[in-house]
N, C-alpha and C positions, 0 to 999 in steps of 0.2 A: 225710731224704734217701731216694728211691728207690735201689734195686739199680743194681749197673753195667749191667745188661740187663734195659729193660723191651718190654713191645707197646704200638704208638700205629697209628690209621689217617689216612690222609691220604686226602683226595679234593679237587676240583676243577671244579665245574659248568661254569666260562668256560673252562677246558683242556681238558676233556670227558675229565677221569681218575676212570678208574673208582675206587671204595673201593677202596683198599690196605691191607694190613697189615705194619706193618713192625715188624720186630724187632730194636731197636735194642741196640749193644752198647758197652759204656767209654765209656759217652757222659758222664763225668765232665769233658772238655775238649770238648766237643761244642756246636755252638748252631745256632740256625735254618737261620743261612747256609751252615754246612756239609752240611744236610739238603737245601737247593734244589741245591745241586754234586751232589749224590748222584744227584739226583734226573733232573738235566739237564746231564749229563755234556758232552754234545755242542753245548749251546748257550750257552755264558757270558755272552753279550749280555743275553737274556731275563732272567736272576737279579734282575737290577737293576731290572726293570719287576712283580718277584713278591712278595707277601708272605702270611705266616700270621695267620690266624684265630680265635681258642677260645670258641665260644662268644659268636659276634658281637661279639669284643674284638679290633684289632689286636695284634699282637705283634711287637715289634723285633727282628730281624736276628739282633742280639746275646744273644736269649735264650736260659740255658742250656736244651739238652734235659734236664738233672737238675735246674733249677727245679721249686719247691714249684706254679709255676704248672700246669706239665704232668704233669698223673699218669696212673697207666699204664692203658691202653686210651683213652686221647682220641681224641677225632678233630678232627683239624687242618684248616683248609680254606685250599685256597691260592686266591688272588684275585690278580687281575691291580691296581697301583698307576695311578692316573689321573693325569697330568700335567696344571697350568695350569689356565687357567679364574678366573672374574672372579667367580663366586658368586654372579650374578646371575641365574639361571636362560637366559639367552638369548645371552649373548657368544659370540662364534665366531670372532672374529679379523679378521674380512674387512670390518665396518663400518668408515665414512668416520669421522674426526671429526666432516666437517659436519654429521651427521645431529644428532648430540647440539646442537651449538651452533644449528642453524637451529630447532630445539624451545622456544628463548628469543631468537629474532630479532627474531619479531612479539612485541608486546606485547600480553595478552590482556585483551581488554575490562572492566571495572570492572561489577562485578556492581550491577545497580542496586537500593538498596531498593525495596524495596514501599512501604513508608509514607512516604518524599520521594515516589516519584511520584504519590503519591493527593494528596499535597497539593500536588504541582506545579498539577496539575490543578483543585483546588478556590479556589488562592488567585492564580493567576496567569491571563492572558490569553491564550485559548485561540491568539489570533495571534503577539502579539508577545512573550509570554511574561515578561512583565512583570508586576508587582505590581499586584493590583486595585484600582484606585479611581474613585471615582464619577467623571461619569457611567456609568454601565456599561449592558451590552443584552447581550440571547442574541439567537440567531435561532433559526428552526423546528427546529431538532433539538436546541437545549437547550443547546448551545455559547453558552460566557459569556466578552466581549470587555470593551473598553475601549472607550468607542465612537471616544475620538479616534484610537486606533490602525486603527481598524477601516475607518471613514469616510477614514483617509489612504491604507489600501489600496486602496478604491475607486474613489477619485479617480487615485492612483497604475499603477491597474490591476496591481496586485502581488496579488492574492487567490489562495493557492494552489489547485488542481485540487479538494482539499476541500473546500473551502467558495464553489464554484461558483455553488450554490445562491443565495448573496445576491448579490440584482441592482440592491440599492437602499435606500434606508430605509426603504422597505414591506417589506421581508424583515427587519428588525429591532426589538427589542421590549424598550422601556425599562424596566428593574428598576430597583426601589428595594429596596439589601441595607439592613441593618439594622446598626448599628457598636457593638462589643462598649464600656460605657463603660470608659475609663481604659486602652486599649488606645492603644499606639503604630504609627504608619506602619511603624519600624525592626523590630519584633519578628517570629522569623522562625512563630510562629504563627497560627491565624486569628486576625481579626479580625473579622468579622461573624457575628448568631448569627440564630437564629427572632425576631422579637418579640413571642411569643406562649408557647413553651414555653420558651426561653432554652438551644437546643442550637447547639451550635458549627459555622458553616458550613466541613467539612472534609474532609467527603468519608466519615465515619464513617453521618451518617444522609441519608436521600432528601428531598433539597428540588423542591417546584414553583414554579414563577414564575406566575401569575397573568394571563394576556392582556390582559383588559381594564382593568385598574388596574397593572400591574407590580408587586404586592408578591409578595417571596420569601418562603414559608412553609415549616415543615419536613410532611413527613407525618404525622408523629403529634400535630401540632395542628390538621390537617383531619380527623384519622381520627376524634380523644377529642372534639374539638366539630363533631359534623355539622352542617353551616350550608350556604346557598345562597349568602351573601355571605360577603365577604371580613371577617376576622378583623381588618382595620385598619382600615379605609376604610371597610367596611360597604356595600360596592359587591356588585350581585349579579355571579353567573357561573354557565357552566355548562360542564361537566366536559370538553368541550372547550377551553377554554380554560385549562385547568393543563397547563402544559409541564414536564415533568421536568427539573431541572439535571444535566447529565454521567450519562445516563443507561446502561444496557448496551447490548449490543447487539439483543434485544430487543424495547427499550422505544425506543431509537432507529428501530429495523423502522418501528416503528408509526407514529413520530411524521413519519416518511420517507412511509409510503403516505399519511396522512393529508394533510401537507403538496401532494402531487402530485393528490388526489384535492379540494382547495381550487383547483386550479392550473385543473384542466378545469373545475371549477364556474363559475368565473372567467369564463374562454373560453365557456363556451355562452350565459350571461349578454348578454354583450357582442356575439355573434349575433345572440340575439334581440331585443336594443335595435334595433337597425341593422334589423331586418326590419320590424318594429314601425314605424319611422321613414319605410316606405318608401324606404331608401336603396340595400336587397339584394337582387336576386330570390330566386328559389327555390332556386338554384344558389351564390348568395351573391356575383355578379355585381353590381357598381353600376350602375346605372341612370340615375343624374344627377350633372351635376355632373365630372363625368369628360373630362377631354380627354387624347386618343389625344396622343402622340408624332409628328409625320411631318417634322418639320424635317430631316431628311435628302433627303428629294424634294420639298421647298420646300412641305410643304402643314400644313397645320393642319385634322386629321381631328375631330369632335366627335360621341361617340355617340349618339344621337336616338333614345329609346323612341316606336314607333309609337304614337299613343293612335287608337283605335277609337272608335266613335260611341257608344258606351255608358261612357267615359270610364275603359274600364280597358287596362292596355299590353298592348301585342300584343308576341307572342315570339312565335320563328319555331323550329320544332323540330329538333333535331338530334341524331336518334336518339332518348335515352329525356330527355337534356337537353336546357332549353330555351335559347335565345344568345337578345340582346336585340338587334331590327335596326341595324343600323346605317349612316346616308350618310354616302360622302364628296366635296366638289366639287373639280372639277378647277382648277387653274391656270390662268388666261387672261390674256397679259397687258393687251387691251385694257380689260380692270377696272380696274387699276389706271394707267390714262394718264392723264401733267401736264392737267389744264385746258391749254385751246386749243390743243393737241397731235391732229395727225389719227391716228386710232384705225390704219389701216393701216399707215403709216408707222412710229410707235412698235411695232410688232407684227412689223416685219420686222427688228427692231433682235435681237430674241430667237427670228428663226426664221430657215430658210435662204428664198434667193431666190426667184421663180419659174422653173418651166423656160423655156426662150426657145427657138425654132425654129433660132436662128444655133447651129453648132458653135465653140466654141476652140481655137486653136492652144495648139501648146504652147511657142512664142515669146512670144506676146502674149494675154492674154485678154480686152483690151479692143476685139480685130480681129478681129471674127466670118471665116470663109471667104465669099469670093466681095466685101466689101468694101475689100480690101486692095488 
């Protein structure tokens, strides 16, 4: 037991009280609470928002100041008591419920695996998303269909904005996949493998497709047997003609320009057939064969290249282009009058009268003036 009378100091950062020293006396019936009375005579409110410290330990109200806790010279620290609060570092009072309950209102989207969608992709149809099976075709970027699905889109004119590109069955290119033996329709993994290195078509290794034959091989049975022809068929090719299945983005780039750069090949071809033919000028202008439009003003116009005495066409220039001349005849109707039909007659049928020297009343117009 300490003496009836020891020194303790007290201080208060958050009351901004200096170190004190006090000198406590018969503090044999004495406790904490009697200390903040002491202390704050004049405010009895506050006591109940106060408490002591020793040592970064609360201490109760009720502790004797002759406790074994307190010995003499301590220093006691008085701290302000914090009301309420959720313990959640952020509560304040003033939040809605709704906020919490609209945080599980939406339902949040289902993380999708990685390895379903690689093999969404390698075992289903890139359109209709259905299970693959033969007949099957990629087109030029390496997308693998079903072809009946495919063809029902383009008849249907259903083809999404992707795959724009196919305009026909010359944009499509018949594969022959390979079918794993003892493998079921129902099973939910591949089915088809190389038929050459026996790798699983899955989306794990890089397969090409073939253009001129349609066989699907993987890469690393073109890569370990360098060959010109094809590893089934024995059909040659050349390295254009390997299309990548589901390839990246990339490898898609390429097979994209590629495709567009076949597209104008095409086109200039087809040009120069047509000029070759004599059918195009220089301008790309037909030259025969050609009838103008003019059934609006009763005529039937037909363009007529001038030929010149040396038996090559004459163009007439026009600026730095040349235009190909061209006549048109006028309408008459005495051309076209009934047999034994007088030409004049039939011809006033489709034009106005002539003028006549008598004037018209405007009573009668078959009563010239001065005969009435």
């Amino acid at each position: 037991m300490h003496p009836k009378s020891h020194q303790i100091f007290v201080q208060s950062p958050e009351l901004q009280i200096l170190p004190q020293s006090l000198t406590l006396s018969a503090i044999s019936n004495r406790t904490l609470s009697h200390l903040k009375r002491s202390l704050f005579p004049d405010s009895p409110r506050i006591i109940s928002s106060l408490y002591f410290t020793l040592n970064g330990k609360p201490l109760l109200d009720e502790t004797p100041l002759s406790s074994s806790q307190i010995a003499p010279f301590s220093t006691l620290i008085l701290r302000y008591r914090l009301f309420g609060g959720g313990g959640d570092g952020g509560a304040t009072g003033a939040e809605s419920r709704d906020c919490y309950l609209n945080m599980y209102a939406e339902k949040k989207p289902d993380k999708v695996d990685p390895n379903e969608q690689r093999l969404s992709k390698w075992l289903n149809c890139a359109l209709s998303n259905e299970t693959l099976s033969e007949p099957c075709v990629i087109d030029k970027l390496g997308n693998i269909f079903n072809k009946e699905s495919l063809v029902e889109a383009l008849i249907g004119k259903k083809l999404p904005k992707e795959f724009g590109h196919i305009k026909g069955l010359k944009d499509m290119i018949n594969v022959k996949l390979d079918l794993i033996p003892g493998v079921d329709d129902g099973t939910s993994g591949s089915k088809f493998q190389c038929p050459v290195a026996g790798l699983e078509f899955n989306g794990k290794y890089k397969f090409f497709a073939l253009r001129n034959c349609g066989h699907v091989l993987s890469a690393k049975a073109l890569k370990e047997v360098k060959s010109s022809c094809c590893l089934v068929c024995h059909k040659e090719f050349e390295e254009l003609d390997k299309i990548v299945i589901n390839g990246s983005e990339e490898e898609v780039l390429v097979l994209r320009e590629r495709m567009e750069e076949e597209k104008a090949k095409s086109v200039r071809e087809k040009k120069a057939k047509k000029v070759k033919n004599g059918n195009v000028g220089e301008n790309g202008m037909c030259l025969e064969g050609k009838r103008l439009s003019g059934s609006k003003h009763g005529l039937d116009v037909k363009a007529v290249a001038k030929v010149e005495g040396n038996g090559k066409v004459g163009l007439k220039g026009v600026g730095d282009a040349p235009v190909a001349i061209a006549t048109a005849k006028r309408f008459k109707a005495t051309d076209v009058a009934p047999p034994n039909a007088t030409k004049d007659v039939y011809a006033s049928i489709f034009t106005s009268s002539r003028k006549s020297d008598f004037k018209e009343t405007y009573s009668c117009r078959s009563l010239p003036l001065g005969r009435n």
